[in-house]
C-alpha positions in Angstrom: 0.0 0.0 0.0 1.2 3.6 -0.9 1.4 6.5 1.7 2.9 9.8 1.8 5.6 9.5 4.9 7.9 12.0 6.1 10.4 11.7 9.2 9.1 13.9 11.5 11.5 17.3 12.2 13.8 16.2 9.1 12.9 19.0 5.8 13.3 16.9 2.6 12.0 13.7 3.8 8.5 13.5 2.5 8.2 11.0 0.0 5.8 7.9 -1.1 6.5 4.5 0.2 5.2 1.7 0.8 4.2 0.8 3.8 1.9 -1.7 5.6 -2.2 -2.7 5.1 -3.9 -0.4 8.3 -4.1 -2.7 11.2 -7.7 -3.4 11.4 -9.4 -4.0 15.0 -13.0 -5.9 15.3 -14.2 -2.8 15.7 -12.9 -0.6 13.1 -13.5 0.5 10.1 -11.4 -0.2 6.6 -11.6 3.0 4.0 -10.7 3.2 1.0 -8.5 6.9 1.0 -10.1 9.4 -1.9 -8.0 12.1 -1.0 -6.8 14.6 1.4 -6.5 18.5 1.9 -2.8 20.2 2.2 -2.7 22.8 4.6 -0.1 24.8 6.3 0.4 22.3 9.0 0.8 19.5 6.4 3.7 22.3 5.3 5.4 22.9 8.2 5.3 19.5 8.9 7.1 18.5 5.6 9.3 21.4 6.1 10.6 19.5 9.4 9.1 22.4 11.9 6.6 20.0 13.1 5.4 16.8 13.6 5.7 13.2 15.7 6.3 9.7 14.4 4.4 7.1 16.6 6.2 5.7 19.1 8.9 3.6 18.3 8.5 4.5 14.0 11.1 6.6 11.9 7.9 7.6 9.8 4.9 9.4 10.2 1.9 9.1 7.7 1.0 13.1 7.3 -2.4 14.0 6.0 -5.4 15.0 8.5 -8.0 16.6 6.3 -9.2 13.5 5.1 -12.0 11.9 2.7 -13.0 7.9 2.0 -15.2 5.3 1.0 -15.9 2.7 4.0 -14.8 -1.1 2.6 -15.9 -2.9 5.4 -17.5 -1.9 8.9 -18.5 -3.9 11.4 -21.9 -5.1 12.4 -23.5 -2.3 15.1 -21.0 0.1 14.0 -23.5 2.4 12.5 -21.6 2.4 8.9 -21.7 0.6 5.9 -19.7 0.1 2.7 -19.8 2.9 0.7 -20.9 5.4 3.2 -18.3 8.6 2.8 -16.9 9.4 5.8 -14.5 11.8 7.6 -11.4 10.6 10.3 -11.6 12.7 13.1 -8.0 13.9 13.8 -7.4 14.3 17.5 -7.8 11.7 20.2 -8.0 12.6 24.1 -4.9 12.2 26.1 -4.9 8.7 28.1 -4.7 10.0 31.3 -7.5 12.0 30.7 -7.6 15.6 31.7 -10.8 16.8 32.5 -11.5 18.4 29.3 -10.8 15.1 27.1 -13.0 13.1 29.7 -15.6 15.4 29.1 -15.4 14.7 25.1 -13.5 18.4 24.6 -10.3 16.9 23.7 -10.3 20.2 21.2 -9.4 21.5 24.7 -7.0 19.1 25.7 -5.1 20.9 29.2 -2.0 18.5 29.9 -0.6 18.1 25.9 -1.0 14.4 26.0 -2.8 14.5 23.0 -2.5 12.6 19.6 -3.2 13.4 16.2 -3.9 11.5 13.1 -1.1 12.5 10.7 0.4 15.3 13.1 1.3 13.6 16.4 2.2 9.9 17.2 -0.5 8.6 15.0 -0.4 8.2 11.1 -2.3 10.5 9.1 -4.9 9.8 6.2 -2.6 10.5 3.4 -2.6 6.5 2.2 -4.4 4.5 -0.3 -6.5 2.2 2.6 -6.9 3.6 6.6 -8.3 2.1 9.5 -10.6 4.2 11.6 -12.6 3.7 15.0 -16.3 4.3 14.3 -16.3 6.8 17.3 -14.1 9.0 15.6 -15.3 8.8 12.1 -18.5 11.1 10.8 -20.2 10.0 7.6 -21.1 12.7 5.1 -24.2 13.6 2.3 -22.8 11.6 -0.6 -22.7 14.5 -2.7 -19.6 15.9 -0.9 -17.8 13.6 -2.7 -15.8 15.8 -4.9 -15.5 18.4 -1.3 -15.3 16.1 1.4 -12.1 16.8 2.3 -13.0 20.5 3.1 -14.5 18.9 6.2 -11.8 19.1 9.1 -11.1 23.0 8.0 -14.6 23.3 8.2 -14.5 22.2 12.0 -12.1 24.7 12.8 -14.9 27.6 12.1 -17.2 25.7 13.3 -15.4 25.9 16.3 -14.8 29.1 16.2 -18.6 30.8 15.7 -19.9 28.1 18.3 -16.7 29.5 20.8 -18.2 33.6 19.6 -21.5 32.7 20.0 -21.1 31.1 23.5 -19.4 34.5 24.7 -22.2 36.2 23.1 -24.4 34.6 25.2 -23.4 36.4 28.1 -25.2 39.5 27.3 -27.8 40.7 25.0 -26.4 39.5 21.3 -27.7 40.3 17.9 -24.9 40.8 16.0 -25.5 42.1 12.3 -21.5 42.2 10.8 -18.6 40.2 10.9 -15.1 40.2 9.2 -13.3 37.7 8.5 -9.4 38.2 8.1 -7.7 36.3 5.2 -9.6 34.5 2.4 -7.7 31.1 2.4 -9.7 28.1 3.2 -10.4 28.9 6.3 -11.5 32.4 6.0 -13.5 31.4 3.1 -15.3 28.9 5.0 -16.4 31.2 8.0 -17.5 33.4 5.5 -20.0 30.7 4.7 -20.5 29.9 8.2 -21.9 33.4 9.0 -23.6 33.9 5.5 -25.9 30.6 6.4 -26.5 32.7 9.8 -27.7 35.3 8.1 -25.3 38.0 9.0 -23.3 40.8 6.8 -20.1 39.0 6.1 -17.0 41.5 4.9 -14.0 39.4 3.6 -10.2 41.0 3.6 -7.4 40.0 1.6 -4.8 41.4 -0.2 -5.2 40.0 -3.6 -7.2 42.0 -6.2 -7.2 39.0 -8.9 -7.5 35.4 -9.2 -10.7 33.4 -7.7 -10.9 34.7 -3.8 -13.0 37.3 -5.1 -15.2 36.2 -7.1 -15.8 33.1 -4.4 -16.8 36.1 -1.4 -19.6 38.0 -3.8 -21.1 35.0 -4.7 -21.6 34.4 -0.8 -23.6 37.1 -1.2 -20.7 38.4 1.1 -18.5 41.8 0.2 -14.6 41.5 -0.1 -12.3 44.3 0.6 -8.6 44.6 -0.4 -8.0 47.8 1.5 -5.7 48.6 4.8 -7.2 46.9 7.4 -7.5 49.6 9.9 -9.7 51.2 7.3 -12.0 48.2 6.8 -12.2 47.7 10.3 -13.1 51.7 10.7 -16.2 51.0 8.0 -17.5 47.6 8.7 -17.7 47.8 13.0 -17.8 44.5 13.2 -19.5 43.0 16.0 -17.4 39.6 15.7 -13.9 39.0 14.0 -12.6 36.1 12.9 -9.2 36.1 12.1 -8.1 33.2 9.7 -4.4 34.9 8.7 -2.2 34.9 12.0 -0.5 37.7 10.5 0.1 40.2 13.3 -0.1 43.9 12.4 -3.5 42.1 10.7 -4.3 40.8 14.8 -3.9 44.0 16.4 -5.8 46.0 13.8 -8.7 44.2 13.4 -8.7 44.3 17.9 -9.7 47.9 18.0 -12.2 48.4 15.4 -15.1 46.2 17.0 -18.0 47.5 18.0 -18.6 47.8 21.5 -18.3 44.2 23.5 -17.5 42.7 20.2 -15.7 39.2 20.1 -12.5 38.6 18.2 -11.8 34.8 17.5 -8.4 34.2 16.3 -7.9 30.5 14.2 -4.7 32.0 12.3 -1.3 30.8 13.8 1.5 33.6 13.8 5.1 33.0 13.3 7.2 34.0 16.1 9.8 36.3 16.3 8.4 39.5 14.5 8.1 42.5 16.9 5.9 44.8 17.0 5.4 48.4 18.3 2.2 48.1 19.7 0.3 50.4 22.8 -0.5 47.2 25.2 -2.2 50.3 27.4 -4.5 51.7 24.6 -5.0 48.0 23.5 -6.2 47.2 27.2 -8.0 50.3 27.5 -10.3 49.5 24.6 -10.9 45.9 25.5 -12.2 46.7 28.7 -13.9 49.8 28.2 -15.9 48.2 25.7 -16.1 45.0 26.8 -14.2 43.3 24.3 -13.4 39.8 23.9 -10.3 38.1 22.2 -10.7 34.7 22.3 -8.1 31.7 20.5 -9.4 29.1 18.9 -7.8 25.7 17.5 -8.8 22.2 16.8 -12.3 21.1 16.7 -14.2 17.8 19.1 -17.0 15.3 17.6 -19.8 18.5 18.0 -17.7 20.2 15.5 -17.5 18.0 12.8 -21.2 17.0 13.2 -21.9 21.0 13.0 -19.4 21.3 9.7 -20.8 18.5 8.1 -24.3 20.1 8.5 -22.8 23.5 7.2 -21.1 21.8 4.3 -24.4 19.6 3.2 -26.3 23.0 3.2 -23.8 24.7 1.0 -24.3 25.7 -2.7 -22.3 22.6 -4.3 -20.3 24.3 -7.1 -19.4 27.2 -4.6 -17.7 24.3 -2.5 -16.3 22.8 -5.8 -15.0 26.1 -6.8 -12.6 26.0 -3.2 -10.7 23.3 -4.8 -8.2 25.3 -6.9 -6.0 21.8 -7.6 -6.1 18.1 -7.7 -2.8 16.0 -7.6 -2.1 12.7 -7.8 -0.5 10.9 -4.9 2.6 10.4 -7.0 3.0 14.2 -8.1 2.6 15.0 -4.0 5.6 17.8 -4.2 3.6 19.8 -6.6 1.2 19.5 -3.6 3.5 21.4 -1.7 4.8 23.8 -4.2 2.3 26.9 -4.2 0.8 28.3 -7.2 -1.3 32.0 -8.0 -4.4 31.7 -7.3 -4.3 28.6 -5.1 -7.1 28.3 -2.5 -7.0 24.9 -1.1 -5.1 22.1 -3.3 -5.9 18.5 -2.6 -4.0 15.2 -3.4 -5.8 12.4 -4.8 -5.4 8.8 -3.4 
């Protein structure tokens, strides 16, 4: 069987390779792999920055936004062949904290953690996978071509159930959001708050290529402008900030409208400094009863609530997200970007 391996904090080492059939328990389910998603994780990863081989393996499997076609389940299981289905990526830490006992492993509080393709387990990224029917969520069989958008799809998700929560502790009727960086990510909590009926305001810097065209017909309006000034127009009453680019962070932070919730899903790079007034920052936060709040993984709930999101989503809009398809064996052009790119896929 084929799988894309790397060794874990080694740059260079991602390549195809054979490696063994999945190790199928009584209870799990086979899958035939369709494809996966690339993301920057899958790049950092490949780029030796990241990453975990199971324990006692050179090797680690990568891929984690993951799509296949059940071959066999077990009776009671609650699948069948065929059914399309999703592999959750985390798993609660064995000890467990409180938060992983409680199902919130998205909130695991000791690190004991794993993750499928990122962290002591192998990833999705290979022609047949073995998955435990507690961790595996079956989608509309007309995702087919998009089911792989699923586990980015969590992440927001996440992220508007997290804003929405915090809303909750006052009077809430928000009307605008913006969403920082048009990516994947960005892109897909645009949808998120489109299907709850709020005026959505995209950034980005690009003027050209598809990220555009992809926010107006959300019915959603994209701006390309300094962020400060955006932020200035729009008064957002939520942010979500899908870029982890800082000066973007900070800027976005102090043109909410009053107690308006910032959720931050974009990972910055460390080591840029920045000038910033920590006193005015505070000032504003709790004058006006702001909230910055980070967000990261996602738990069962979450993929259950993306999968909902994504089976009520305009098809060819979905389709449309998918910039590029390449075959397992092609897997560096994968990891080469290209203009216009939104999210590129590998076929299995």
């Amino acid at each position: 069987m084929r799988a894309l391996t790397t060794i874990p904090l080694s740059p260079d080492t991602l390549e195809v390779r054979d490696v063994p059939e999945p190790h199928v328990a009584d209870t799990d389910l086979l899958v035939d792999g369709i494809a996966v998603g690339v993301c920057g994780t899958d790049k950092e990863i490949a780029a030796g920055a990241y990453g975990w081989a199971p324990p006692g393996e050179e090797r680690l499997v990568i891929g984690h936004e993951s799509l296949g076609r059940v071959r066999k389940a077990p009776q009671g299981s609650g699948f069948r062949a065929g059914d399309l289905v999703v592999g959750v990526v985390r798993r609660p830490d064995p000890v467990p904290c409180g938060a992983c006992a409680h199902g919130e492993f998205d909130m695991c509080r000791n690190g004991r953690y794993t993750e499928r393709g990122i962290k002591q387990i192998h990833g999705y990224c290979s022609e047949q996978w073995s998955v435990e029917p507690g961790y595996a969520v079956r989608l509309d069989p007309r995702l087919e071509p998009v089911g792989m958008l699923l586990e980015p799809t969590t992440v927001v998700a996440k992220a508007w159930e997290q804003v929405e929560r915090i809303g909750a502790r006052a009077w809430f009727e928000p009307e605008r959001v913006l969403v920082t960086g048009a990516g994947p990510v960005g892109l897909l909590a645009a949808l998120l708050g489109v299907q709850r009926g709020l005026e959505v305001h995209v950034l980005d810097i690009v003027t050209d290529g598809p990220k555009p065209a992809l926010v107006a017909d959300l019915g959603a309006t994209y701006h390309s402008d300094p962020v400060d000034e955006v932020a200035r127009q729009v008064r957002p009453d939520i942010v979500i900030e899908a870029t982890g680019v800082s000066a973007l962070v900070l800027a976005a932070l102090a043109e909410t409208a009053s107690y308006g919730i910032s959720c931050l899903t974009g990972v910055s790079s460390g080591g840029r400094k920045l000038g910033v007034d920590v006193g005015q920052v505070n000032r504003e936060i709790v004058l006006q009863n702001d909230v910055v709040v980070g967000s990261v993984n996602a738990n069962l709930r979450h993929y259950e609530q993306g999968a909902a999101a994504l089976a009520k989503a305009e098809p060819g809009w979905l389709q449309r997200l998918v910039t590029r398809r390449v075959p397992l064996q092609q897997f560096a052009a994968a990891f080469t970007p290209q203009p216009g790119d939104v999210k590129v896929v590998i076929e299995l």
